[in-house]
N, C-alpha and C positions, 0 to 999 in steps of 0.2 A: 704641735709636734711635727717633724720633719717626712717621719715613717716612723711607723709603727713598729715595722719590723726590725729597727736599727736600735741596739743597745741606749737608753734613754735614761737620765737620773733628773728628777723632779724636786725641788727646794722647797719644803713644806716648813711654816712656822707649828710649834709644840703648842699645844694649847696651854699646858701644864707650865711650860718655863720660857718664861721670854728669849733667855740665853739660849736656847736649844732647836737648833733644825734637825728635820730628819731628813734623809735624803732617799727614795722611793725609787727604786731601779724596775724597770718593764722592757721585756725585750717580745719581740713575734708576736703584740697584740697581746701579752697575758696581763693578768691580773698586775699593779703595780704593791711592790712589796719592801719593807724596810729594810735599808741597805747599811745603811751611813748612818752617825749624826756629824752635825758641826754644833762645838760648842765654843762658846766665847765667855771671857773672863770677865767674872764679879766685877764693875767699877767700885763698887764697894769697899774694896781689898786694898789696903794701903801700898800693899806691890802692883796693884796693876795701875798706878796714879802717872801720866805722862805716856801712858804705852796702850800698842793694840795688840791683840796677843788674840790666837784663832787657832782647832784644834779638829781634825777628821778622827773619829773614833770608832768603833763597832755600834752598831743601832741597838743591837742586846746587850751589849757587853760595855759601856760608854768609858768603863777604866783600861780597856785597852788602846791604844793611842798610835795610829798608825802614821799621823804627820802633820806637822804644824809649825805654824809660822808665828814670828814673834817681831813690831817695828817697836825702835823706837827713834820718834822723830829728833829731829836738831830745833834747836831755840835760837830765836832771833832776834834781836829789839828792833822792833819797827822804828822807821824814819818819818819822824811827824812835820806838818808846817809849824809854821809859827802860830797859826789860829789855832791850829790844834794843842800845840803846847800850851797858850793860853787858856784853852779851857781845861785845862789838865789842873791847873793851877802850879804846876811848875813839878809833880808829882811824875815821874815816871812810869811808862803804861809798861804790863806784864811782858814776857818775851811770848813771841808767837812762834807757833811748832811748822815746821818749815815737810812736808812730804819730802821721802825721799824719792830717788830716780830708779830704787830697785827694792826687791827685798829677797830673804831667802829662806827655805820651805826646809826642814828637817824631816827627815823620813830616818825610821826607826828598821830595825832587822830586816837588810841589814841599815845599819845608819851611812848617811849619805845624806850632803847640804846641795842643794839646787839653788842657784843662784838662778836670780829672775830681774834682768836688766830692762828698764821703759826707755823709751824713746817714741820723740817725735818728726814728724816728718817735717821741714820749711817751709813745703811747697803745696802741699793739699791739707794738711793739718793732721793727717792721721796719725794714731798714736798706736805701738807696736811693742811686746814684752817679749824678750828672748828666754831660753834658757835651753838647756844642754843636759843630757842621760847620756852615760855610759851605756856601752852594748853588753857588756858582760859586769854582772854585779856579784856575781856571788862565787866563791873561790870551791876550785874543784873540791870533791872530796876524796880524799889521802889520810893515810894513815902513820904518813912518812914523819916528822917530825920538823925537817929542814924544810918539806912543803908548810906546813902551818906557819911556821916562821918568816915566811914570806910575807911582804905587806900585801896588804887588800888591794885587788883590781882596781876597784872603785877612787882610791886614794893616786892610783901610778898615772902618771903624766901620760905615758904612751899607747894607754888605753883608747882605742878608739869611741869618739861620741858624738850621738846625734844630736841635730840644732832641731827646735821648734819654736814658733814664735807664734804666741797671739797677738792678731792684728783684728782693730775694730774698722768695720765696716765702712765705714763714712763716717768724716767729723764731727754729725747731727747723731748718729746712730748710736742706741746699748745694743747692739748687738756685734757679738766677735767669730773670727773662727780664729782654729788653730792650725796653722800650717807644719811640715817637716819640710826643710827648708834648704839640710845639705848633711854632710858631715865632719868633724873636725878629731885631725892627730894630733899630737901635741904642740896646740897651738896653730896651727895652720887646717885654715877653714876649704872646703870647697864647695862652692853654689851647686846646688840642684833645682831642676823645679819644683815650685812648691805645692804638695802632693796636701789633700785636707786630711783631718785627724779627727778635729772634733770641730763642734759648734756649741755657741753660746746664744741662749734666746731668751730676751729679757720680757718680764711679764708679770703679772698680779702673781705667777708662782713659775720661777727661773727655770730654765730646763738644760743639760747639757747631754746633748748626745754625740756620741762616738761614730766616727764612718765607717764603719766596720772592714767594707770591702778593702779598705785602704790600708789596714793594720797587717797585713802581707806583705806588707813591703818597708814596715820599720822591724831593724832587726836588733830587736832590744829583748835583753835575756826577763830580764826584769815588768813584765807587764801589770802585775797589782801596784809596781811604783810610781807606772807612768801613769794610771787611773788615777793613784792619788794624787797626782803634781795636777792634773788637771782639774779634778774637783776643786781641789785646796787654790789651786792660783788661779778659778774661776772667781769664785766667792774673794777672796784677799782683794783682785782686780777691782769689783765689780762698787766694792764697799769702799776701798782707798782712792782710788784713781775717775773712776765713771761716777761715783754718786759720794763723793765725799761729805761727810757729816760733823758738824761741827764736834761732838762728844766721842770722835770716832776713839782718841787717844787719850779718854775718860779725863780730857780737862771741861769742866762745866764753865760754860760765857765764853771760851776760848776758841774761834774760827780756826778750822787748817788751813792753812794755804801753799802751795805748788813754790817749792822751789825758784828763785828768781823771778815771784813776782810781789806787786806792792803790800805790806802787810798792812792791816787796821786797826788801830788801838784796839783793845777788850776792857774790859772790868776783871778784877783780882778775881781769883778762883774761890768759889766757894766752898766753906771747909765739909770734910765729909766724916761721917761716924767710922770710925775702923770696926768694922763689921768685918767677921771672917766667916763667909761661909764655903759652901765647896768651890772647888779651884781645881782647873785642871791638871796632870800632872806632867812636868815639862817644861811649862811655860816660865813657870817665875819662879820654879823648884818649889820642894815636897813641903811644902805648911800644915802641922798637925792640925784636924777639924775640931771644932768645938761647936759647942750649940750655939743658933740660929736665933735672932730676934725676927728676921725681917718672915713677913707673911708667904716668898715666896718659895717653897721646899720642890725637892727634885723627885718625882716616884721611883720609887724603891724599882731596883731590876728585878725581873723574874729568874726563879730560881731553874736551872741548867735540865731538871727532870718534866719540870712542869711544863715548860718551853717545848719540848720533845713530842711530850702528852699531846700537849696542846696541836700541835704540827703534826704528828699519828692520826689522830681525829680526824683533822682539816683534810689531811689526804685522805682517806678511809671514805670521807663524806663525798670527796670529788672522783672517787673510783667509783664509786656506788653510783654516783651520778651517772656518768660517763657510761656507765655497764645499764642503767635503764635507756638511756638515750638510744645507744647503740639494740638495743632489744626492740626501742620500738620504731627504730627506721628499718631494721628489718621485718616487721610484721608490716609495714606499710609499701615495702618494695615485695613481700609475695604476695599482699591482696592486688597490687596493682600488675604482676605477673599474672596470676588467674584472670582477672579483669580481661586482659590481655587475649589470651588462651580462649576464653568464653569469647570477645566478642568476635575471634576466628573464626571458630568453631560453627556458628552463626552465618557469619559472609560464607562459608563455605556449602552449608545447607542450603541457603535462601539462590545461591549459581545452582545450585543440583536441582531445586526444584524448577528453576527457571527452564531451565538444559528439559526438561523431565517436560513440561508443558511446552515448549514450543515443537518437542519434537510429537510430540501427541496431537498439535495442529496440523503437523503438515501430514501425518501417516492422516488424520482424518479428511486433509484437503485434496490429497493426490495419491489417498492408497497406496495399497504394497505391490501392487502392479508392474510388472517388469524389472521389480527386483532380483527375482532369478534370474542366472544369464544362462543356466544348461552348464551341463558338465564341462569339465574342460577338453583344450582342444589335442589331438595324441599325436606327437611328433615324432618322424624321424629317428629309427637308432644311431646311435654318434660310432662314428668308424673308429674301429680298434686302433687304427695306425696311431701311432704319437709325431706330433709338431703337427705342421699344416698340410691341407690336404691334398694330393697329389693329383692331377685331372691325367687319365690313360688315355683321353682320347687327340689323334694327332693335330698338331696346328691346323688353320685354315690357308687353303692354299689364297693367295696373293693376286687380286685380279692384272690382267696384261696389261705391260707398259705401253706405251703408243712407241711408234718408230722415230719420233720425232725426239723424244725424251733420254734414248739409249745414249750408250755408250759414242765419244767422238774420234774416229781415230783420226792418226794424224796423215797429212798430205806426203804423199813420193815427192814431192817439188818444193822446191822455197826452203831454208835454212831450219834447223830445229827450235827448241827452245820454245818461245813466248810467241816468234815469228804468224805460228799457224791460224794464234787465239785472234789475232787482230785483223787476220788477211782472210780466215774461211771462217764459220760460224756455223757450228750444227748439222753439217753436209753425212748422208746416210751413204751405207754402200751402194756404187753403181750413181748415186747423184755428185754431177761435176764439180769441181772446185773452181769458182770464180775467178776471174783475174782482175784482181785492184778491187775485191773485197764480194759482197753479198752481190746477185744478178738483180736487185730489183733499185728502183730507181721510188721517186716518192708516188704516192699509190700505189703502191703493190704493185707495178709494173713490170714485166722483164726487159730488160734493154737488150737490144739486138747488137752485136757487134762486138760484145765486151765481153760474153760465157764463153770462150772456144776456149780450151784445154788445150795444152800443149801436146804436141804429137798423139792428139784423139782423130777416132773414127769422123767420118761426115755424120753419121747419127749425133754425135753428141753433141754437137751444140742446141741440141733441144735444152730446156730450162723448162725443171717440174716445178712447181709450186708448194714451196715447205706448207706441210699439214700441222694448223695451229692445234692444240690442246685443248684451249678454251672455244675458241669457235670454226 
């Protein structure tokens, strides 16, 4: 199985009827449950003598007949040697039934033929089955008259319809999938990529499952139809084309052989009893039944109340179930809640007693001794004013500036401006102003010659000694 979770139908043989599969649908893991049968025609039946005839039906209901295929091959006289004529005795060998390149699948309410065209590929060997679904199958409902009278969607040319094609795997391989492929208007195709549908998995019991997530994106009115073209032209595929059987087309001694390739003598067909027993309805049209010689009989269907019964019960039994299950994961998720709660409750005493004993060490290691600190300490009332607090008392007066640090003023002599800052520096009241800059020379020297003031006293050419700050 691919998933579990993806729509799956399983090919079971009937124990009861060799003619008869049932087909066993299981979707999300459930239980798998009887969906389908396929049933195939009596070779017994003097109508089904040269032909394959195959038939999807209701698993309860097997006279309802939801679609079916019907071949009947072409005959051919095979091309013998001349050894072979010889041992023929000069007798002509039977004609051999030649497969054809297609076949086509009849679906019922509404009715609509699917043609199912094979092909092979040149170049890798794969072999490939088209066929085509309308998008809209079923004709609106109106009450008009001129509407009814209208032909069927299904039938009109300009109807739009999807392509699918099962393609097998590899040229060694049973196993196929089903692609969608593109879509076609009347007549004229357009490629798409091709998007999976379904798959086919071959095995002691065949399984076809659907890709679910991808059925989103075919926009086909008709979905129970397309289910059945692919049941139906899984099985039709699988039996004609992949695993060909000599008795496929109920001639007994008679080989099928593929179209355009070498045929092989046989022996004359063996004659058969005209036995008439059930027969599907459809295939080879309605044959009144009569009684049965042969040992293998079809069980009787269950009758429509009892089936209900039966299905009331089975559910009743699986609610009951489902209602204890559910009763006892709830008793096992509250004792495991308490569980819980308790083993809290635990860690929580076993920290209190811990907490409880060590603090009983230390009161008994280092006493309560200085654990009073004395009352507390009494502050200050807070001033009524509002915002921040105002200090009444006046600034601090500012200690004296040195003489040296004051204010510079400017010289009577020599041009204004910048002139004074470069040619005098720092000169107090009553101290001279230099000529051709500072009176001291390097070391702190006064130079003699160069302090005299212009139209000054004889005292002034005395030179005081600027009083530094720092020393």
């Amino acid at each position: 199985m691919l998933d579990e979770n993806l729509p799956t139908f399983f090919f079971r043989h009937s124990a009861n009827n060799p003619l008869l599969n049932i087909l066993y649908f299981t979707q999300n893991g459930s239980e798998p449950a009887a969906e389908y049968s396929l049933q195939k025609i009596n070779p017994d039946l003097p109508q089904s003598k040269n032909k394959y005839a195959i038939a999807l039906g209701d698993a309860g209901i097997q006279d309802v007949i939801f679609g079916e295929v019907t071949i009947e091959p072409e005959f051919q006289q095979p091309t013998l040697s001349a050894a072979e004529i010889r041992q023929q005795n000069g007798v002509p060998p039977p004609p051999v039934p030649m497969i054809p390149d297609g076949f086509t699948i009849q679906l019922y309410n509404p009715e609509q033929k699917v043609a199912v065209k094979g092909e092979k590929s040149t170049w890798t060997g794969k072999e490939s089955w088209e066929f085509e679904m309308p998008q809209q199958s079923f004709r609106m409902p109106s009450v008009s008259k001129v509407d009814r009278a209208q032909t069927n969607p299904v039938a009109s040319v300009l109807t739009p319809k999807i392509m699918f094609k099962w393609k097998r795997d590899s040229k060694f391989s049973k196993d196929m999938t089903c692609y969608m492929t593109g879509t076609s208007v009347g007549g004229r195709k357009s490629k798409d990529p091709d998007i999976t549908i379904a798959l086919y998995k071959h095995g002691r019991e065949p399984t076809v499952t659907v890709y679910e997530p991808n059925l989103q994106r075919v926009d086909i009115e008709d979905r129970k139809g397309l289910e059945v073209v692919l049941l139906l032209g899984a099985e039709v595929i699988r039996e004609i084309y992949l695993f060909p059987n000599r008795d496929s087309f109920n001639i007994v001694g008679a080989p099928s052989r593929r179209k355009n390739s070498r045929p092989t003598p046989t022996p004359a067909p063996a004659s058969t009893s005209p036995t008439n027993i059930h027969m599907m309805s459809g295939a080879m049209g309605n044959v009144p039944p009569a009684t049965s010689t042969s040992p293998i009989t079809q069980q009787p269907t269950p009758p429509n109340e009892a089936r209900l019964e039966a299905e009331a019960k089975r559910m009743q039994a699986m609610k009951q179930q489902e209602e204890r299950e559910r009763e006892k994961r709830d008793r096992a998720e509250q004792k495991r809640i308490k569980r819980m709660l308790e083993d809290e409750e635990r860690e929580r005493q076993r920290r209190d007693a811990e907490v409880a004993k060590e603090t009983e060490r230390l009161r008994k290691q280092f006493g309560m001794e200085g654990q009073d600190f004395g009352p507390k300490p009494t502050l200050p009332p807070r001033s009524n004013v509002a915002g921040p607090s105002v200090s009444l008392q006046p600034p601090p007066i500012p200690p004296p500036r040195p003489l040296s640090a004051g204010p510079r003023p400017h010289a009577n002599s020599g041009g204004g401006g910048f002139g004074n800052w470069f040619h005098g520096l720092g000169t107090s009241p009553g101290m001279p102003m230099m000529q051709g800059g500072l009176g001291y020379g390097y070391g702190n020297q006064p130079q003699t010659g160069q302090g005299r003031r212009r139209g000054g006293s004889a005292d002034s050419g005395k030179v005081q000694k600027k009083k530094s700050t720092f020393f």
